[in-house]
Structures are given as C-alpha cells and as structure tokens.
N, CA, C and O of each residue as an XYZ file, in Angstrom:
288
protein
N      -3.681      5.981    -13.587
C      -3.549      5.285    -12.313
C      -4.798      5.429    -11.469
O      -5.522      4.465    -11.222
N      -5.079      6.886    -10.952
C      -6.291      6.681    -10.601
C      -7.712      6.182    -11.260
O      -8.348      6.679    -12.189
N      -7.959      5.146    -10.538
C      -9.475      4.318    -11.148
C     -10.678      5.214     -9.859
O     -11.771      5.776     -9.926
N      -9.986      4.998     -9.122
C     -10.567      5.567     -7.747
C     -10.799      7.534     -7.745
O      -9.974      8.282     -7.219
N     -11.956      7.977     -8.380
C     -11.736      9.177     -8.738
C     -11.667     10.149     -7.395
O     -11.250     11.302     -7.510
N     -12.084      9.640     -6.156
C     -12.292     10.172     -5.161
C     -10.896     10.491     -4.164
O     -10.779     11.079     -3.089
N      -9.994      9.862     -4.995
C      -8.650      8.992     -3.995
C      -7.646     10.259     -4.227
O      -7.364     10.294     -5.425
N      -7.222     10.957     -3.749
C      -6.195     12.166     -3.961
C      -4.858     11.369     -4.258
O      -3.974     11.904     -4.926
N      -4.717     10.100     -3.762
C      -3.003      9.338     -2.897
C      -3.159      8.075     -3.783
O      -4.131      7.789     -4.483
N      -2.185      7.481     -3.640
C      -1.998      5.945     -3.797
C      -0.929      5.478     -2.881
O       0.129      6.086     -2.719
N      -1.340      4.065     -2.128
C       0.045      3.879     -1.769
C       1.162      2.930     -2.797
O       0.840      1.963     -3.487
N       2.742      3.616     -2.638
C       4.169      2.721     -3.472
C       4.219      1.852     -2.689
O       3.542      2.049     -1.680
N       4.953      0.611     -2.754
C       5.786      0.135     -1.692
C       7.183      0.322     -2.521
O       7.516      0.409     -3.703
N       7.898      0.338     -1.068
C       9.646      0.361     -1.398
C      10.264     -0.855     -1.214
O      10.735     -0.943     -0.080
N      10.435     -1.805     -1.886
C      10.837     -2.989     -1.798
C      11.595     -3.509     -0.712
O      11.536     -4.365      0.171
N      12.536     -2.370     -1.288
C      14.237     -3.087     -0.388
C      14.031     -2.404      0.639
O      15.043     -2.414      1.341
N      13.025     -1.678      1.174
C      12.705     -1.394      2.616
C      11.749     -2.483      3.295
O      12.084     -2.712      4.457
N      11.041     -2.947      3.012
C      10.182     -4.108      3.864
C      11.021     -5.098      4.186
O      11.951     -5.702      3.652
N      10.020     -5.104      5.941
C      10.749     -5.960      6.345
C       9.805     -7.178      6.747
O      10.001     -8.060      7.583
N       8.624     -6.941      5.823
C       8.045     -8.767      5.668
C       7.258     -8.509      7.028
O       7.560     -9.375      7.850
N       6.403     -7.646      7.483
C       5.771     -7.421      8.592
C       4.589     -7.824      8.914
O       4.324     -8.533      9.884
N       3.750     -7.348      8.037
C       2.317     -7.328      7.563
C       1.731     -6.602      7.982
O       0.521     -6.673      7.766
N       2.261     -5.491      8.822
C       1.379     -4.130      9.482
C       0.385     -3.874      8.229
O      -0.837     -3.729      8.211
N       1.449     -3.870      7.073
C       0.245     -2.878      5.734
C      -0.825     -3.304      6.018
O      -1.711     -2.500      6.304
N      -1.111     -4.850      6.029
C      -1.804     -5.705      5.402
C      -3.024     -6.031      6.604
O      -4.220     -6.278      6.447
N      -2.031     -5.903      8.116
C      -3.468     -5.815      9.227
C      -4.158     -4.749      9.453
O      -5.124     -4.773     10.216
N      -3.734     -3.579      8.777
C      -4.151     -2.516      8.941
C      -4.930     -1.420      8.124
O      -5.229     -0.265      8.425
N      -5.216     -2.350      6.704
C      -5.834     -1.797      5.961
C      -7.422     -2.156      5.955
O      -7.927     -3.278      5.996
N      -8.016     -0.991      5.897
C      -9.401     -1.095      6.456
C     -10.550     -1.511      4.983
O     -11.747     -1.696      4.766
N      -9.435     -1.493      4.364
C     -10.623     -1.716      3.066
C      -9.766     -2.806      2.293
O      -9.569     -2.737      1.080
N      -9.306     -3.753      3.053
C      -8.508     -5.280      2.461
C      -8.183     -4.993      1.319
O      -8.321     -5.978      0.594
N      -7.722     -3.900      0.653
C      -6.646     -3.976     -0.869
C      -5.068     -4.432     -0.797
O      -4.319     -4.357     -1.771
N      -4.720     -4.859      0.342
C      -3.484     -5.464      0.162
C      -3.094     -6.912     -0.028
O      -3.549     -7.565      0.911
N      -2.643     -7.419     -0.606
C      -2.182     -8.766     -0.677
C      -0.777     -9.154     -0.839
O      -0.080     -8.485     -1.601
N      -0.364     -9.980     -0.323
C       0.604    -10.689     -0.647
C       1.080    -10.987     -1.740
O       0.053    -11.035     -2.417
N       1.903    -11.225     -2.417
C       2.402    -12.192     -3.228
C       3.495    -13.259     -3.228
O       4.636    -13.097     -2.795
N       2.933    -14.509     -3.836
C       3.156    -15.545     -3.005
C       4.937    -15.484     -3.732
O       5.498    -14.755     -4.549
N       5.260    -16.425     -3.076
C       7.334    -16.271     -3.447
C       7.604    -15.272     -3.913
O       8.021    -15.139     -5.064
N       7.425    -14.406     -3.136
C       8.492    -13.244     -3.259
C       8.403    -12.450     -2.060
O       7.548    -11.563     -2.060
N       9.241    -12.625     -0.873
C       9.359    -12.138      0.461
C       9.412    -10.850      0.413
O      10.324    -10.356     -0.250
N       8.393     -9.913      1.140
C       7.838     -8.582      1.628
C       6.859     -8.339      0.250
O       5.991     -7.495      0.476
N       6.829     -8.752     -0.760
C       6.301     -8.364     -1.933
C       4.343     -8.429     -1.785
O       3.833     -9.521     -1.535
N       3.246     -6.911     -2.008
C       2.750     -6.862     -1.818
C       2.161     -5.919     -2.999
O       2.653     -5.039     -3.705
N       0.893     -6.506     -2.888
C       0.310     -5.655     -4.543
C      -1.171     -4.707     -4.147
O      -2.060     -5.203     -3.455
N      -1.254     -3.293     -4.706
C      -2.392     -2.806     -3.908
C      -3.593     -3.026     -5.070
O      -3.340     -3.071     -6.274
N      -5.172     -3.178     -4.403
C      -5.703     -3.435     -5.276
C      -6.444     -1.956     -5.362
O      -7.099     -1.507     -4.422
N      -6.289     -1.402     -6.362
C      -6.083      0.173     -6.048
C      -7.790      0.453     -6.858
O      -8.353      1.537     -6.700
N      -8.405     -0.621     -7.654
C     -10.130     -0.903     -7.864
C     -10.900     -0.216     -6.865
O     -11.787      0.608     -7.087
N     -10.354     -0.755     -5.369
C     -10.641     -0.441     -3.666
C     -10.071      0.562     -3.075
O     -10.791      1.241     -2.344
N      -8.840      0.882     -3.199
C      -7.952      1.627     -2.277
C      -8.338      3.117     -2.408
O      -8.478      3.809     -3.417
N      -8.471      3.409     -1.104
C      -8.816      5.230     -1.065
C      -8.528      6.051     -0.593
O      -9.109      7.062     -0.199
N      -6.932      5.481     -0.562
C      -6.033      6.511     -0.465
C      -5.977      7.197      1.006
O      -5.744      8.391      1.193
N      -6.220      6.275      1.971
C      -6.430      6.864      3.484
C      -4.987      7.204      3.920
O      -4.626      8.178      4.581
N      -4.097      6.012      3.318
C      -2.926      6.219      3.717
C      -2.414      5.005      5.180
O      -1.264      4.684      5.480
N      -3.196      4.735      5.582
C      -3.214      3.280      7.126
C      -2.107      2.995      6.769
O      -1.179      3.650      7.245
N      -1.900      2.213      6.072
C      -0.583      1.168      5.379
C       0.562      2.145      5.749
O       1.488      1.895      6.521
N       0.365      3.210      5.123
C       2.263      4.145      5.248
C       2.444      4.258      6.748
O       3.511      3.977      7.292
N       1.127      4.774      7.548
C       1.269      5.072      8.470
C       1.672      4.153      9.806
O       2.056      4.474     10.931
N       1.424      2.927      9.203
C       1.694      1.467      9.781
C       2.645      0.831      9.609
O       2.964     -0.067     10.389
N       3.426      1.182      8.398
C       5.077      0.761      8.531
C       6.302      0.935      8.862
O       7.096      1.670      8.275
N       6.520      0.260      9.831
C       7.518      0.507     10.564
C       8.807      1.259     10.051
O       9.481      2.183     10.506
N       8.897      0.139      8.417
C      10.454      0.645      8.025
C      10.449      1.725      6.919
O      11.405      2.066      6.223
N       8.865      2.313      6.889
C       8.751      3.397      6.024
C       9.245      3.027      4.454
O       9.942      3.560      3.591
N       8.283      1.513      4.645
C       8.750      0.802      2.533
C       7.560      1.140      2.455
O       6.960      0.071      2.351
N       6.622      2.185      2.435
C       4.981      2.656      2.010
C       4.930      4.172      1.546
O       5.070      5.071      2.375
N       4.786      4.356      0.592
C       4.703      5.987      0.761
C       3.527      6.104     -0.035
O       3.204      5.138     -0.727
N       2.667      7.402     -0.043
C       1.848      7.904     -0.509
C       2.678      8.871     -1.420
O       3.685      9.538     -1.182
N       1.531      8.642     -3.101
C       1.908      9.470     -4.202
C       0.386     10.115     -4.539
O      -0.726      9.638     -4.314
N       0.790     11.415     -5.179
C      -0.002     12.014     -5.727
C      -0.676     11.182     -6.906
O       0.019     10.548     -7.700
N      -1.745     11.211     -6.963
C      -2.712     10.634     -8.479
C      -2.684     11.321     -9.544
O      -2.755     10.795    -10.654
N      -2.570     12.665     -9.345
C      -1.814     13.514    -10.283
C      -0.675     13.487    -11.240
O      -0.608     13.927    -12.388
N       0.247     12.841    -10.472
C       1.417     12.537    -11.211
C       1.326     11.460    -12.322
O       2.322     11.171    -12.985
C-alpha cells in the first residue's frame, strides 16, 4: 500500500458514513481526492500523492475518513 515511503497513514473512507460533503476534497492540500462519478459520497485517494497529513479525517464531519497505519 504504501507507494509514498515517507507517509506513516493513509486515509479509508467509510462509505455508509458520508454524507456527500466535499470537506475531504476542499481540504486536501495536495488534491489526491476525487470523486467518483455515479456513485454518491464515493471518493478515491490518489495515494501516488497522498502524505498522509490526515486534513481529510480531520475535515469530516461524519467521521467516514479514518487514518490507517501503512504498516498494516
């Protein structure tokens, strides 16, 4: 999983917790989030980029973001 050797985290999303907001998505400072198109709250990280700051978890309201170990 980790590509990003520097990245301790990744962010999950929790599906059936989003509530279709886009906090993740205004709030990520290094644009790895996207949409995906027909399928409501559904969001894919581009984890090539992502470094594991964590913005996104910390930005969702309904707590569908969590940070995982890269370890695992």
């Amino acid at each position: 999983m980790n590509k990003n050797k520097q990245r301790p985290e990744h962010p999950v999303q929790i599906l059936d917790k989003c509530i279709d907001c886009n906090d993740c998505i205004e709030n990520c400072d290094q644009n790895c989030i996207v949409k995906v198109d027909g399928e409501n709250g559904k969001i894919e990280f581009d984890y090539e980029i992502c470094v594991g700051c964590g913005l996104c978890a910390e930005a969702c309201p309904a707590e569908a973001i969590v940070m995982e170990n890269d370890e695992e």
